[in-house]
N, C-alpha and C positions, 0 to 999 in steps of 0.2 A: 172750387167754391167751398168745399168742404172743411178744409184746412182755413180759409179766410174767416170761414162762420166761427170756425172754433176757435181760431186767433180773437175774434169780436168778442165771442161770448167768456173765453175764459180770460181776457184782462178784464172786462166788465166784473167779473166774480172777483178778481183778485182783489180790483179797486174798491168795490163794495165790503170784501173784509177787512182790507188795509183799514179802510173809511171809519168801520167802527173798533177794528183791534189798536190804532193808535191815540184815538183819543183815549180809553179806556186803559191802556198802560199810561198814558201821561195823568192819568187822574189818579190812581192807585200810586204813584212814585209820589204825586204831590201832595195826596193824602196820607200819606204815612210818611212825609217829612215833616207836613204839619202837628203831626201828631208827636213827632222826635222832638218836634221845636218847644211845643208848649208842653209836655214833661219835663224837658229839661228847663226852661223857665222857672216855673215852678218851684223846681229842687233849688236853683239857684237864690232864686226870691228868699226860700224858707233859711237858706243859709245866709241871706243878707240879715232876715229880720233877728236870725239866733248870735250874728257878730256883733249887733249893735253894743251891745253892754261890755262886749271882750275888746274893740277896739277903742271903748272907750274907757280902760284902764279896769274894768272889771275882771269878773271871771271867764275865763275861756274853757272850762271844762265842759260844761254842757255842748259847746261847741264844738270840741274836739273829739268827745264820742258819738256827737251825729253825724262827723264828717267821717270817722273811720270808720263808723257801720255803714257808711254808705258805699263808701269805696270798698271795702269787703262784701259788701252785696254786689253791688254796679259794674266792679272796677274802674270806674272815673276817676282821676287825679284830682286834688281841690285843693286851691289855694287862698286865704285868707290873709289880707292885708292891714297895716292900718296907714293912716293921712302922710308919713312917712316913708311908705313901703316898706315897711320893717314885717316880718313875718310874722303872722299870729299863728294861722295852722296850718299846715303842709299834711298832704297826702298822696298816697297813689306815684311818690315819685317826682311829682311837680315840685317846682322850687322856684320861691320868687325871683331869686336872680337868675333864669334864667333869660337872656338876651332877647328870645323870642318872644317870650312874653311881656317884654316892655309896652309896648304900640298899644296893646289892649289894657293892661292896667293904668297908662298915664288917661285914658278915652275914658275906662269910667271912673277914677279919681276927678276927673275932670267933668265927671255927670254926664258924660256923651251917651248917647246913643249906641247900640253893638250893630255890628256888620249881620247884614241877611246871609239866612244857611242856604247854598246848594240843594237842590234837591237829592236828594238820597237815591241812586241806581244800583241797580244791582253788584256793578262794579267799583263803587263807590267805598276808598277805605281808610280817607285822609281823617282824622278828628275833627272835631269843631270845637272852637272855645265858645264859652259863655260870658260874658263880665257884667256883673251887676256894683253898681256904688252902693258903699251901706251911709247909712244916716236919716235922717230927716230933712225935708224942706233943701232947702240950699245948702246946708250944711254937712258936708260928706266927712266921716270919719274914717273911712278906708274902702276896700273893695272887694268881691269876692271873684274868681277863677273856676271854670269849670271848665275841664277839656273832656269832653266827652267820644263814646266810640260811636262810629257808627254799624258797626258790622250787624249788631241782630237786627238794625233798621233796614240792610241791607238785605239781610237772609229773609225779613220779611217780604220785601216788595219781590225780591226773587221769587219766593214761593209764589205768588199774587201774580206776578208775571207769568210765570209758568202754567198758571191756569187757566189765564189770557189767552195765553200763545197756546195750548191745548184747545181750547175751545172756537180760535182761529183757524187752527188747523183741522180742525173736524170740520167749520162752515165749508174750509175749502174744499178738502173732499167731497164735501155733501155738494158743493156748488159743482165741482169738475164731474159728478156722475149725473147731476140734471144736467147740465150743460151736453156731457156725451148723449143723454135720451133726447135734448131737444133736438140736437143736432139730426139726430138718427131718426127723428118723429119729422122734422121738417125736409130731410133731406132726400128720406125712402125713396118720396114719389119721385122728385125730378130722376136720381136716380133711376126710376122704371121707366119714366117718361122717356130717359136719352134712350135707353136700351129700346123701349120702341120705335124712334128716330131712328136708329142705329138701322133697327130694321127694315125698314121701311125704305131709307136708302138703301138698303142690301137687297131690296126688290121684294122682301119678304112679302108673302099676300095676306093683307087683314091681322096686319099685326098689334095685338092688343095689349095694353097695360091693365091689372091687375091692379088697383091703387084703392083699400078699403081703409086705410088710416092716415094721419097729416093734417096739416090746415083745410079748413074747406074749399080756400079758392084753390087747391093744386088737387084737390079729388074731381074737383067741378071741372080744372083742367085736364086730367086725364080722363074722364067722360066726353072731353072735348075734340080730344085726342082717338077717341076710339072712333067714333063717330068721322072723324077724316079719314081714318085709314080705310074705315069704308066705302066712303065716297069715293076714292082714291082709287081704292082695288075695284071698284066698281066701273069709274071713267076707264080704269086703263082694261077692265074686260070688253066696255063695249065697244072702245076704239079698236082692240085685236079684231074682237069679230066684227066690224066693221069692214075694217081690212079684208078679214081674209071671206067672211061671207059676199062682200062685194068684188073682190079677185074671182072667188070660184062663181058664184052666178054668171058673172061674163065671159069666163072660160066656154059655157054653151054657145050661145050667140058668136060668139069671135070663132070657136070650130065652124058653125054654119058658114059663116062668112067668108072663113080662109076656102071651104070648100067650093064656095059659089065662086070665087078669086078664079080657085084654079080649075074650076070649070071651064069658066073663060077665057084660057089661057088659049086656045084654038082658032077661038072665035074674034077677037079684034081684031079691026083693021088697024093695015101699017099706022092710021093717021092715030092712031086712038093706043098704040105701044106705049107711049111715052108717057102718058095719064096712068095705062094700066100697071106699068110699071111702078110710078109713083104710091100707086094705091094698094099693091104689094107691098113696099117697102113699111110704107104706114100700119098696114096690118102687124107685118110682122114685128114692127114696134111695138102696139099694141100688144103681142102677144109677150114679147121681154119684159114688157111694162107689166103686167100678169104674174108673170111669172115670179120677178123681183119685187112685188108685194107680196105675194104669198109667201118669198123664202123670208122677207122682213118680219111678217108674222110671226113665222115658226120662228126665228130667231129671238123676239122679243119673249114669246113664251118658254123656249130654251132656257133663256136667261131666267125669267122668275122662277120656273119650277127647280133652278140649280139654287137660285139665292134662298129660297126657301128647303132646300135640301132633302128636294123629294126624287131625287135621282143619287145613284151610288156614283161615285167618282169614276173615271174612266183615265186611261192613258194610251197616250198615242207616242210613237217613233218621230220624235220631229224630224234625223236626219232622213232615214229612210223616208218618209213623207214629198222631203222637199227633191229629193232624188224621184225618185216616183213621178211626182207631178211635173219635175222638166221633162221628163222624156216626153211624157203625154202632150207638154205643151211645145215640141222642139219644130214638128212640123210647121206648126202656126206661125213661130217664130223663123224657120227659112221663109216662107213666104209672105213675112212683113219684112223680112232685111235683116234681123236684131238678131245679133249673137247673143246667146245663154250660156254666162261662164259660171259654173257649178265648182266649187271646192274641191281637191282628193278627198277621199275617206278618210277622217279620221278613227277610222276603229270603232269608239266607241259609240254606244246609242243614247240618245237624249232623251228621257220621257218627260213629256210636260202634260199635268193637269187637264188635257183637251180627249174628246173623241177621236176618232180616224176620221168620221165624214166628217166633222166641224172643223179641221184640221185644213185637210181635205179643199175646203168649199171655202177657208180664207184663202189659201195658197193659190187658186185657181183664181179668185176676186185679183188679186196683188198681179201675179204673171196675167192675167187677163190686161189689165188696164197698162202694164209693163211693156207689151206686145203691141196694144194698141198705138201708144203715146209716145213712146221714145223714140220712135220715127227712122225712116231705114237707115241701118249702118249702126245705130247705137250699138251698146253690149251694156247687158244686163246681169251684173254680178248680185251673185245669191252664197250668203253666207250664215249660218249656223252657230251657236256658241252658249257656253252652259257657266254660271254662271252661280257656286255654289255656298259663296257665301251669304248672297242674294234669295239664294233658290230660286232663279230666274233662268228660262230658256229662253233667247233670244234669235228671230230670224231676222234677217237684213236681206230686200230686194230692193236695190239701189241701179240704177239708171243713168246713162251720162246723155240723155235726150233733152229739149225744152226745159225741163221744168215746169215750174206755176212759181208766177209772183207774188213777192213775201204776203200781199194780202190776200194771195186766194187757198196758204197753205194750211189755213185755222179752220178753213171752210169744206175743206176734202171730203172728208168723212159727214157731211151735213147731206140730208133725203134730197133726192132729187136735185142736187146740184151738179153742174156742170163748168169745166171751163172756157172761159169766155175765146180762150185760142182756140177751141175748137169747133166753133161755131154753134154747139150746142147739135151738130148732126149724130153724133152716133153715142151709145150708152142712152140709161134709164137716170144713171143717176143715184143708184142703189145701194151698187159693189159695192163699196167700201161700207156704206154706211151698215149693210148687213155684216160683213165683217167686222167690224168694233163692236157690234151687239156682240157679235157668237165668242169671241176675243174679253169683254167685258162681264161676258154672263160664265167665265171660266176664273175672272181674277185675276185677268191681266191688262193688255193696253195695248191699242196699235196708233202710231206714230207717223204724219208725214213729216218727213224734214228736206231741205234743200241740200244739194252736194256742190260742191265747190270744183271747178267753177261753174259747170253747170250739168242742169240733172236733177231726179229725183229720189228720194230714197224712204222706203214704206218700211218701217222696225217695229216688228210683231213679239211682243212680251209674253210670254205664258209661266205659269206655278211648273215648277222642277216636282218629277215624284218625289217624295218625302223618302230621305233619309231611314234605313230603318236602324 
């Protein structure tokens, strides 16, 4: 926007000097040609009315020393005719027989009219003739010749020009440094404004603009702005505690409960196992369901307190990690069926931007739902990879089980969903979506995508340590 405004405003300025620097040189060329015209007229005239007597058989002295003190002042060339074209007085070089000046002596012998002068440019450095008829009434006795220079009419409007074009040039600066203030007087706030967007998406809490100069509708906007992020950090406080004050309150009551459960474990009859079992099973749902709000909570708070950057950064071993967490997960995994194939060692260690428990508590989510869903016999390949031009750590746990259909792969990672193949019996519904918080509130991205031909595959993103 920035660049656009100032592409606006500085043709706007150029146009506006253009606007008044051209007509003012075309006026200053035309006024000092008009001014070249009728001087030389003039001279021409006074020499028509001094030939009348010399072309007509009189004396030409008086003539001939006002045409060579002219031409020794001027240097103008001048030539003086009579009704024959016989030479009366020659100066400056001119000669009546010269070829080129026939066209104009036969015009004003002939009483014509003379040709209009060019304006005079600065470049401008051809001569001009003058030709006046001498005599009276109808009656023409000869002609006079003036070729005149134009160069000091030239050096004139040059200079004239120059002053022009100075004074064009100064509006233009003067106009390209209000142009940069208005730019930088209108621009500031949005400016501040994105940078609190910015924030704001960045989880930042109560992220405020600063905006005491600019138009007033973008001051009033960023009081406008302040004012949401408010409300904003305020909705998203009392929905956490919401959460999580509503998780831990029912944490009491659901201990009582689990404990009267299995009080009763003694006590039913055969006929009444099948209810109490069921009502077990419910509890202990219950209790998942608890549990995996609470960890959404602290996740969601994880995240703001990292975007706002009230935690020091941490690094965690991705491969060590993922090594780690199959072993812990290898049991669960013989006794669903699912092979866990783990990579050799690569040697080296991967550190990404994460905690160990955050790390941790994805890998666990991922191999959790891995073990559940791929169903027995699958194998479950887990792969590792750094990625350094990037600065990307990536994990791959890919699956050759079921899958999910293409529309329910956008949905994965969404609270409390479930797939519809699984009848909606077992999970919260959570897992993952608490992993993409703890994944997101680090800077990275977790991914489900489909395998071909069939299968799932969960690609966990994290920030590489920095380079030192």
């Amino acid at each position: 926007m920035r660049k656009r405004l100032l592409v606006v405003l500085l043709l706007f300025s150029a146009t506006a000097v253009t606007a008044f620097a051209l007509p003012l040189l075309t006026s200053t060329a035309a006024e000092r040609t008009q001014r070249f015209v009728i001087d030389r007229t003039a001279d021409v005239d006074r020499f028509a009315a001094l030939a009348q007597p010399a072309t007509g058989g009189g004396d030409a002295g008086q003539l001939n020393a006002e045409v060579r003190a002219y031409t020794d002042l001027y240097g103008d060339s001048v030539v003086v005719v009579d009704a024959r074209r016989r030479p009366v007085v020659e100066s400056g070089g001119l000669r009546a027989t010269d070829p080129s000046l026939a066209p104009r002596l036969d015009a004003a012998l002939r009483n014509q009219a003379g040709q209009p002068v060019a304006t005079v440019l600065p470049w401008s450095r051809e001569d001009v003739l003058f030709a006046r008829p001498v005599g009276t009434g109808t009656r023409v006795t000869g002609a006079v010749l003036l070729r005149a220079s134009v160069r000091v009419a030239a050096g004139d409007v040059t200079q004239r020009w120059a002053l022009v074009l100075a004074g064009a040039l100064t509006a233009a600066v003067a106009s390209v440094l209000l142009v940069m203030v208005v730019a930088r007087w209108v621009l500031r706030p949005l400016t501040e404004l994105e940078r609190g967007v910015r924030a704001v998406a960045a989880g930042q809490r109560a992220a405020h603009v600063g905006v005491t100069a600019g138009p007033r509708e973008l001051r009033a906007l960023a009081g406008s702005f302040n004012r949401m992020s408010d409300a904003v950090t305020e909705a998203a406080d009392q929905q956490r505690r919401l959460v999580a004050d509503a998780s831990h309150q029912l944490r009491n009551p659901m201990a009582a409960l689990r404990l009267r459960m299995d009080s009763l474990a003694g006590r039913v009859a055969d006929e009444g196992q099948r209810t109490y079992h069921s009502a077990v099973t419910e509890v202990e749902r219950l209790e998942s369901l608890l549990d995996g709000l609470l960890a959404l909570a602290s996740a969601e708070s994880a995240g703001t307190a990292l975007a706002a950057g009230r935690h020091e950064p941490e690094f965690a071993d991705v491969r060590a990690a993922l090594v780690e967490r199959v072993d812990a997960w290898q049991p669960a995994a013989e006794q669903a069926g699912v092979l866990l194939c783990v990579p050799e060692d690569g040697g080296l260690s991967i550190l990404a931007h994460c905690s160990d428990s955050d790390l941790t508590q994805v890998l666990d989510v991922v191999l959790d739902n891995a073990v559940k869903y791929a169903g027995r016999g699958a194998r479950v390949r887990l792969t590792c990879s750094a990625d350094r031009t990037a600065e990307i750590a990536t994990v791959v746990v890919a699956d050759d089980g079921p899958g999910l259909p293409a529309d329910e792969l956008a949905r994965a990672t969404e609270r409390f969903w479930r797939s519809s193949r699984d009848g909606g019996a077992r999970g919260t519904g959570l897992g993952l979506a608490i992993a993409d918080k703890l994944v997101a509130a680090r800077g990275g991205g977790l991914d489900v995508r489909a395998v071909e031909p069939h299968g799932l595959a969960v690609h966990v993103r994290l920030p590489l340590e920095p380079a030192l």
